[in-house]
C-alpha positions as CSV (number, residue, x, y, z in Angstrom):
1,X,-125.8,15.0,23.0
2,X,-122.4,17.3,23.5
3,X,-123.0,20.7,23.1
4,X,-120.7,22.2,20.7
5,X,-118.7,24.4,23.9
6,X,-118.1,21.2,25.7
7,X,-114.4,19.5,25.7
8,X,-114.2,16.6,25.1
9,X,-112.8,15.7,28.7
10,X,-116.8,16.9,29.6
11,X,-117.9,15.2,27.5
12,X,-116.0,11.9,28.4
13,X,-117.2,12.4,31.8
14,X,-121.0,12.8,31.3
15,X,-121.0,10.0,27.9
16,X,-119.2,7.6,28.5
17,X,-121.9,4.9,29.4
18,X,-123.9,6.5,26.1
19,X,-120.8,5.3,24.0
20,X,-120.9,2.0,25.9
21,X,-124.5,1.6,25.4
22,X,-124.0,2.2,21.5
23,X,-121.5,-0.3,21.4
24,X,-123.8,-2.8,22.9
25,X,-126.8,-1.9,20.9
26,X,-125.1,-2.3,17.6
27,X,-123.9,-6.2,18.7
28,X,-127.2,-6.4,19.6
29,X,-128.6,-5.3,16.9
30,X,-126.2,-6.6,13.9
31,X,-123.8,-9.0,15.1
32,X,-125.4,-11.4,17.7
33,X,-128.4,-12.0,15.3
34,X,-125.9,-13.2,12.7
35,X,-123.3,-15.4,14.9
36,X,-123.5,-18.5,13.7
37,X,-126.4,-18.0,11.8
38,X,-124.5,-16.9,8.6
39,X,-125.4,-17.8,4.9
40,X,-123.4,-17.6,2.2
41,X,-124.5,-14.5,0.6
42,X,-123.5,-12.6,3.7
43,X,-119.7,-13.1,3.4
44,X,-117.5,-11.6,1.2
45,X,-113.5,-11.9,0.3
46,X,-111.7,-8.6,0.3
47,X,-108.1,-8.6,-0.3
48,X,-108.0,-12.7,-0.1
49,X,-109.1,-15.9,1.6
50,X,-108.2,-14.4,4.7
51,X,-109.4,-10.8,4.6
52,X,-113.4,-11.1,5.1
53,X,-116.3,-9.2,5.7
54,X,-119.9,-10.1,6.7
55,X,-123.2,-8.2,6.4
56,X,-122.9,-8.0,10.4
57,X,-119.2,-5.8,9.9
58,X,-121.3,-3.4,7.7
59,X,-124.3,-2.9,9.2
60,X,-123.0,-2.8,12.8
61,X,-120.3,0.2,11.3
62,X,-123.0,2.0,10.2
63,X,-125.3,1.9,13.2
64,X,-122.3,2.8,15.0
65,X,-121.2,5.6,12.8
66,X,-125.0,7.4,13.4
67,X,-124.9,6.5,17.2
68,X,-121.5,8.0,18.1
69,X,-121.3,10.7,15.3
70,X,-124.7,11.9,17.1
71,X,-123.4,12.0,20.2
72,X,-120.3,13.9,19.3
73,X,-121.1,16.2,16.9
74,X,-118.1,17.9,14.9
75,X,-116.7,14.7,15.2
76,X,-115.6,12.4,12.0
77,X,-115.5,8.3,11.7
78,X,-113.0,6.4,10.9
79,X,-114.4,2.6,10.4
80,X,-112.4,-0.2,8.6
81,X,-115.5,-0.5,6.2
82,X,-115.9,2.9,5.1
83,X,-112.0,3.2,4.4
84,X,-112.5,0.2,2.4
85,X,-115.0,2.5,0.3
86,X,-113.4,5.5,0.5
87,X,-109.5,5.2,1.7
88,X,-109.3,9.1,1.4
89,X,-111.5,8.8,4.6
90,X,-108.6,7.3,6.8
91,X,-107.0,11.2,6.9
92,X,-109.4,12.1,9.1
93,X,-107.0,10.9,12.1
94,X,-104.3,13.3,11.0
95,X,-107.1,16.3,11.4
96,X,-108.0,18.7,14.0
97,X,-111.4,16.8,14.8
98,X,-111.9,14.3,17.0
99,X,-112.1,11.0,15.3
100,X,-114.3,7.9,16.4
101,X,-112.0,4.5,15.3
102,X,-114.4,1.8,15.2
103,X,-113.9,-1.9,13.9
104,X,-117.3,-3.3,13.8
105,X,-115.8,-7.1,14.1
106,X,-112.2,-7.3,15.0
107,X,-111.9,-10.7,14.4
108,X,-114.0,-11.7,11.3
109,X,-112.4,-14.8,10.5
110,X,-113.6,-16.2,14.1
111,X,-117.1,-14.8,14.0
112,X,-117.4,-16.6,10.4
113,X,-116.2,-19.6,11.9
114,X,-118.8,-19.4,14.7
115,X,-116.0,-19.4,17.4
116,X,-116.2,-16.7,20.6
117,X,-112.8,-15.0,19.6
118,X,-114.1,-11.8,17.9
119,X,-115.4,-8.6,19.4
120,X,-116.3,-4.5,18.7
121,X,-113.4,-2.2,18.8
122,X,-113.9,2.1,19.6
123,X,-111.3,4.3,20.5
124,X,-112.0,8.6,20.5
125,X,-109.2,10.2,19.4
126,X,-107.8,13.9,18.2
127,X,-104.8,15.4,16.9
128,X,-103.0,12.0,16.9
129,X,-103.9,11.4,20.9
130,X,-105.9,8.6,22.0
131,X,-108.5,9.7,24.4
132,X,-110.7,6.7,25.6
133,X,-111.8,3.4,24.0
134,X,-113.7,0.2,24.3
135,X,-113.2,-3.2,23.4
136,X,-116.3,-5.5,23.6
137,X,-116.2,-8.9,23.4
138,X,-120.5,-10.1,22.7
139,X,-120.2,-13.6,22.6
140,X,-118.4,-13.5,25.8
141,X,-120.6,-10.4,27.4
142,X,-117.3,-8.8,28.6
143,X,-116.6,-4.8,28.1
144,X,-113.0,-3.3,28.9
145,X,-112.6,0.5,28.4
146,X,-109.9,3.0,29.0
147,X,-110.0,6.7,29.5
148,X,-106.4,8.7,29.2
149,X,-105.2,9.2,32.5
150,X,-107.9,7.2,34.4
151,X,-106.8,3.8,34.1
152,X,-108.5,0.8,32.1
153,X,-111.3,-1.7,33.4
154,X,-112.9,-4.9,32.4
155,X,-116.2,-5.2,33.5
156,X,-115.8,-2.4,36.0
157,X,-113.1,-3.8,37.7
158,X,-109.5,-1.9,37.4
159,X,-106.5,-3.6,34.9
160,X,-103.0,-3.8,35.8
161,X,-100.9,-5.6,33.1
162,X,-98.0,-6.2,35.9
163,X,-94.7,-8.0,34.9
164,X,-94.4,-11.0,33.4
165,X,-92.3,-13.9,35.6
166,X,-89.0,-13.9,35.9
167,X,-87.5,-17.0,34.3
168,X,-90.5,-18.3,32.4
169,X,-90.7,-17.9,28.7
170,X,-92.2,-14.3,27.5
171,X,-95.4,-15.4,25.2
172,X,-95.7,-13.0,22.3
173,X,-98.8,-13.1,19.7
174,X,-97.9,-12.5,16.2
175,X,-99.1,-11.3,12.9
176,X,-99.9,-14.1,10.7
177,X,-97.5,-14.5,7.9
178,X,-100.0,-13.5,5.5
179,X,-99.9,-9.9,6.4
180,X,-96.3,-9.8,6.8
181,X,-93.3,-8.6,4.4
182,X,-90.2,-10.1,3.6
183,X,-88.7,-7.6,5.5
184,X,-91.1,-8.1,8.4
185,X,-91.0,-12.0,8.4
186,X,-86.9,-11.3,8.8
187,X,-88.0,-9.1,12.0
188,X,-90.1,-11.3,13.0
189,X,-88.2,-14.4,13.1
190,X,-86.2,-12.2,15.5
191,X,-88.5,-13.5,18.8
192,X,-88.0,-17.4,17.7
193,X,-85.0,-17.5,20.5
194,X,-84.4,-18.6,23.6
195,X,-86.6,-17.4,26.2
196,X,-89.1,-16.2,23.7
197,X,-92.7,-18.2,23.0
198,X,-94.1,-16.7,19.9
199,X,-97.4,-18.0,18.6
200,X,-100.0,-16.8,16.1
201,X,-102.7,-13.8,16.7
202,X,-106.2,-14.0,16.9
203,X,-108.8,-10.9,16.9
204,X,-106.1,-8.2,17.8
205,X,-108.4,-6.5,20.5
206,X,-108.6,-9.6,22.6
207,X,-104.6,-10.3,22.4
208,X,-104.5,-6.7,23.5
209,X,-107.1,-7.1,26.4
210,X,-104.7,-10.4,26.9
211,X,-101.7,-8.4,27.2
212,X,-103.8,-5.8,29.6
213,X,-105.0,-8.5,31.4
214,X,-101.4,-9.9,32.3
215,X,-102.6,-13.2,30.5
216,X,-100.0,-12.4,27.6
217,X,-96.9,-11.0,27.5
218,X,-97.0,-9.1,24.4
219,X,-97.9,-8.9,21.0
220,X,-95.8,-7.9,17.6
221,X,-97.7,-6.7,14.6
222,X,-96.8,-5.6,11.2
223,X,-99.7,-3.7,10.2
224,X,-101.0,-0.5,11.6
225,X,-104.7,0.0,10.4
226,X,-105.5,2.5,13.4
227,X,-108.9,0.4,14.1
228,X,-106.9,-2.7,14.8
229,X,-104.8,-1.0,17.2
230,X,-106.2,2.2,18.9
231,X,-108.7,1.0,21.5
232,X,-106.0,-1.5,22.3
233,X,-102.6,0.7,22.8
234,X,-104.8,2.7,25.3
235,X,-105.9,0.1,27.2
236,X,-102.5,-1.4,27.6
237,X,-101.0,2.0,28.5
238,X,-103.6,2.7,30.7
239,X,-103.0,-1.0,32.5
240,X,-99.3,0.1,32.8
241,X,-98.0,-1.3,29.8
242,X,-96.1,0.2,26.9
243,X,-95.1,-0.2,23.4
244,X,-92.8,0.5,21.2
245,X,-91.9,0.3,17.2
246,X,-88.9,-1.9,16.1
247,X,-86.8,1.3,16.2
248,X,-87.4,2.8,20.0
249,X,-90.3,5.0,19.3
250,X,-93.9,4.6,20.6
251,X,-96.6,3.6,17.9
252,X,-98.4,6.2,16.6
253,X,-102.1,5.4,15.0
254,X,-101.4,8.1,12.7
255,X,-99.0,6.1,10.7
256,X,-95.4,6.2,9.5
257,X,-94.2,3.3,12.0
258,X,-91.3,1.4,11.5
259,X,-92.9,-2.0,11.6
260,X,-93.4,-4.5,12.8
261,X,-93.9,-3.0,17.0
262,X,-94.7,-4.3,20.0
263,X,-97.3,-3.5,23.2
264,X,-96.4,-5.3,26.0
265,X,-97.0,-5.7,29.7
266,X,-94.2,-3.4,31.1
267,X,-91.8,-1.3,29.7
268,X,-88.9,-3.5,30.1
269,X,-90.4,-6.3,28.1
270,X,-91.4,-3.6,25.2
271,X,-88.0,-2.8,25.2
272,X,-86.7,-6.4,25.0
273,X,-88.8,-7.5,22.2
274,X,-88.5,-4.0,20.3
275,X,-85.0,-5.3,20.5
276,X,-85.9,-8.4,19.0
277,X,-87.4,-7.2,16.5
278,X,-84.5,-4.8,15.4
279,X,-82.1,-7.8,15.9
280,X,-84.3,-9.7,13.2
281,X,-84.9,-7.2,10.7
């Protein structure tokens, strides 16, 4: 446990692998147990057929809110489940303490459907900055992390987004068209040009890990719930990426972006689609 005069680069340092092994323990613990072993009762719609939540979302949130709160203490949560309860809750990312984001199953709709492509986002942040984060993938046993300023690694071995190749279409995941505006479809239809290979999103923490990776060349959302995003803007920076909103600026998880934006391997191919994506709107 942090003692209340240590920053929160010491604590970083000495914690990390207490954060990792919470993240873990809560798959464990709530999630595995329930992949593909789902009934009925433990599903639920929120905002449509395409927004859902399982008992293993809940539960694993609130293991995860006691582990890491624990650990950090003074800090606040921030988890998709508890702003669905209490969206008053989501301020705490524009306040002076430091703020565990946490989405207990990025990628619901695949873990319902029994397929691999979900996993457990964390990011620590403060005043706006994000500080370190973790994106673990269960079903596939991988774990990348990032720490500001110390690069980002999967499975202990160091991330380097690169460049995409010169020539060859730049692949760009999506937001589905059910979270998208009319405005944002217009920005969106933007990338369908020559030299440009858009195709739908799955769990947004593994298209970022993707895009880290240098598997993917970038992604373009028009939504920016911070516990989609957070662990994976970091981890892209942090494998030499960048991103940017459709007017120039760089996302920030507080809010207030002019959507939809884009993270992307390197800066020059932020800046193209960014481009893109003002072009279209």
């Amino acid at each position: 446990m942090i003692e209340y005069n240590e920053t929160i680069e010491e604590f970083l340092a000495q914690h990390s692998a207490d954060v990792e092994e919470a993240v873990r323990k809560a798959a464990a613990a709530e999630i595995m147990p329930r992949f593909r072993q789902l009934a009925e009762h433990e599903i639920d719609q929120k905002s449509g057929p395409h927004d859902l939540v399982t008992d293993a979302d809940r539960l694993a949130e609130r293991y995860l809110t006691g582990a890491l709160s624990s650990l950090l203490p003074g800090s606040l949560v921030v988890g998709e489940e508890a702003v669905h309860a209490d969206p008053a809750s989501y301020e705490a990312i524009r306040g002076d303490a430091p703020v565990w984001i946490i989405d207990p199953v990025d990628g619901t709709r695949q873990f319902v459907n029994g397929d691999t492509g979900f996993c457990t986002l964390v990011a620590l942040a403060r005043h706006g900055v994000l500080l370190a984060s973790w994106t673990y993938a269960p079903a596939r046993d991988q774990l990348a992390t990032a720490v500001r300023g110390q690069g980002a690694h999967l499975d202990g071995v160091r991330l380097r987004s690169g460049a995409p190749e010169p020539g060859r279409d730049l692949e760009i995941a999506t937001s589905h068209p059910d979270y998208t505006t009319d405005d944002q479809k217009r920005a969106l239809l933007g990338l369908w040009t020559d030299g440009v290979a858009p195709r739908s999103c799955g769990s947004a923490g593994l298209e970022y890990l993707a895009v880290a990776r240098g598997e993917l060349d970038g992604i373009a959302f028009s939504w920016e719930a911070a516990w989609d995003h957070a662990a994976g803007i970091l981890l892209v920076e942090e494998a030499g990426g960048a991103h940017l909103t459709r007017t120039g600026e760089p996302f920030r998880i507080t809010g207030g972006n002019a959507l939809p934006f884009t993270a992307a391997r390197d800066a020059a191919t932020a800046r193209r689609v960014a481009g893109l994506l003002a072009g279209g709107a």
